[in-house]
C-alpha positions, 0 to 999 in steps of 0.5 A: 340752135336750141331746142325751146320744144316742151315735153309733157310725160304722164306722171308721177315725175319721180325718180326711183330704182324701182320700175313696173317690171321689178314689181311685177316680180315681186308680184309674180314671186308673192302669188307662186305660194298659191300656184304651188299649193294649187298644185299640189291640192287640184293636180294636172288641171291646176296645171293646165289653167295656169299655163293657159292663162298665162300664155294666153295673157302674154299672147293677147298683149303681143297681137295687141301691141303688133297690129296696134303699132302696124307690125303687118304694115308694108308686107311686114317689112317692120315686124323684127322692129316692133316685136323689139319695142314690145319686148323692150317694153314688156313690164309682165303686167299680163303675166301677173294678170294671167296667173291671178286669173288661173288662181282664182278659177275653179279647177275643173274649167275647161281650157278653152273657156280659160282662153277666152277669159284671159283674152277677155282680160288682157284685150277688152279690159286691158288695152283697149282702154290704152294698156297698163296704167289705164285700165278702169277695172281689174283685169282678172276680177272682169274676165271672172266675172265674165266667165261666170256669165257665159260659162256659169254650169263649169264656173260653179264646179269645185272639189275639196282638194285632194291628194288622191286625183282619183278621188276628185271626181267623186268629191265634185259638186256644185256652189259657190266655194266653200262659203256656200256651206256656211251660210245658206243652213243658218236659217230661223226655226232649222235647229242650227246654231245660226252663226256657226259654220256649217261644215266639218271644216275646222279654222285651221283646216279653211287655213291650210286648205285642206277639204276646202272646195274652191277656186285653185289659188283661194283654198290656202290661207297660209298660201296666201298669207306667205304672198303677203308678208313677201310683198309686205316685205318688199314694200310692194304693199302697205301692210295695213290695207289687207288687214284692215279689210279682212277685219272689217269683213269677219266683224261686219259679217258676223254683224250681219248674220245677226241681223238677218238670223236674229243671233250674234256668234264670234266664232263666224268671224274666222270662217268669214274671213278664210272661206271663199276669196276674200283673203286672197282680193284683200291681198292681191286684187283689192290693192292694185296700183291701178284701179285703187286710190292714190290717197291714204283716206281714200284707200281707208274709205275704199277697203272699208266700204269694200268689206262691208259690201262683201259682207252684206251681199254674201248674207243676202245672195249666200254666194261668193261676190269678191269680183263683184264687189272688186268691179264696183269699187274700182268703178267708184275709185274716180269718185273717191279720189276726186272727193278726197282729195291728197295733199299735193307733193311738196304742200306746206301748211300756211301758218297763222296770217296768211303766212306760208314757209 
């Protein structure tokens, strides 16, 4: 007897050596550069928050999956079976987010705080929504975000790294990374030079992270642009996504301090660009598979709309808001892609006369 009985898989229904898992490997090898240079700029702590986020990322999805699919049921009789099926299934999305999470966290976070909001991330923002490929938001910029809100006296601790640990407690102090020494000085009537940097910091020193105060992976540009060119490489993103971003951010910001600070100055369009956490959400938050949109316009309408909202509330609130602006956008990513709509898989223009080939 033959089986006539239809099965429907969630798309897209195209046949490729490439898997989620393989990746997320790429993803994984594109970020060690910043874990590195964490490191090897905030010592043990960078350490500490990296392991904890990561083990707690990978923790969460494993209860998650156990209780979800009954693993104490029956006095735990299928507790070997459904520990096989999540290994069987693990595509080290939880990896990936736990690491980002750690690279984008001040050092001086306390671990049990890092442990909430990684399960934060992986528990309410990740599989309660059904798991990977199905969650609203990026899980990493939501546990930011919620960290900020109900741990925002160690959220907004930063030192300019240091090879010397010793000197880190006395560089301590509090604002919004590196970019809070940029903007909040360039005042009207202040006798500063109001599109200037105002820090000691050199371009190429906010390249290398060298003195920067900031968050552990976000300091080193140069770190950021060795994950970049790998995951160009690898075809894991499109090269033009996160340059396209970053130079709409460095032109409208500077665009923007000149409106509000009555002067236009082209040397803050590096600056813009290598303080805070834009470099590092240009190339490894901003183009998640997930939570971006499927279409080619709808990814130029989404970058561009993306920077320009960075640029404008940083000259408004003189704070950092990458996450936030990460949120909205993913927010808006059903309106753009039901606005602009892609050409279907295999479309073939119609030719003159209602003609189709």
């Amino acid at each position: 007897m033959i089986d006539n009985t239809v099965v429907v898989s969630t798309p897209p229904h195209v046949k490729s050596a490439r898997t989620t898992r393989s990746i997320m490997l790429d993803v994984i090898i594109a970020l060690l550069p910043c874990a590195v240079m964490g490191i090897v700029f905030f010592g043990w702590r960078a350490v500490m928050l990296e392991l904890v986020t990561v083990a707690s990322c990978v923790a969460t999805e494993f209860v998650y999956f156990f209780i979800a699919n009954k693993g104490f049921g029956s006095k735990c009789k299928n507790a070997g079976k459904v520990c096989l099926k999540w290994v069987k299934q693990f595509d080290c999305t939880s990896i990936v987010t736990g690491l980002i999470l750690a690279l984008i966290l001040p050092s001086y976070v306390h671990w049990y705080e890092a442990l909430i909001g990684a399960i934060f991330a992986i528990a309410i923002v990740k599989m309660f929504f059904g798991g990977t490929g199905k969650n609203l938001v990026n899980p990493a910029a939501a546990a930011r975000v919620f960290m900020l809100l109900s741990f925002g006296a160690t959220m907004v601790k930063y030192v300019a790294p240091s090879i010397d640990p010793v000197q880190l407690e006395s560089e301590l102090y509090t604002g919004a990374t590196n970019l809070a020494g940029l903007l909040p000085n360039a005042v009207p009537g202040a006798g500063y030079h109001a599109a200037a940097p105002v820090s000691f910091l050199t371009s190429l020193d906010l390249f290398l992270g060298t003195g920067v105060a900031g968050c552990i992976g976000e300091t080193s540009a140069a770190a950021i642009l060795v994950g970049y060119i790998y995951l160009c490489a690898r075809k894991v993103i499109k090269w033009w996504q996160p340059l396209l971003m970053l130079a709409v951010l460095g032109f409208a910001q500077v665009l923007f301090t000149g409106i509000r600070y009555g002067e236009y100055d082209m040397a803050f369009f590096l600056p813009s660009v290598l303080s805070g956490g834009a470099a590092f959400g240009a190339v490894f938050m901003f183009t998640d598979y997930v939570t971006s949109p499927k279409g080619v316009w709808g990814q130029l309408v989404y970058y561009v709309a993306g920077a320009l909202l960075i640029a404008a509330l940083r000259v408004l609130t003189m704070v950092e808001v990458v996450s936030y602006v990460i949120l909205i956008m993913n927010l808006l990513v059903p309106l753009i892609d039901k606005f602009i709509r892609r050409r279907p898989f295999g479309y073939v223009k119609p030719e003159k006369g209602g003609k189709t080939k």
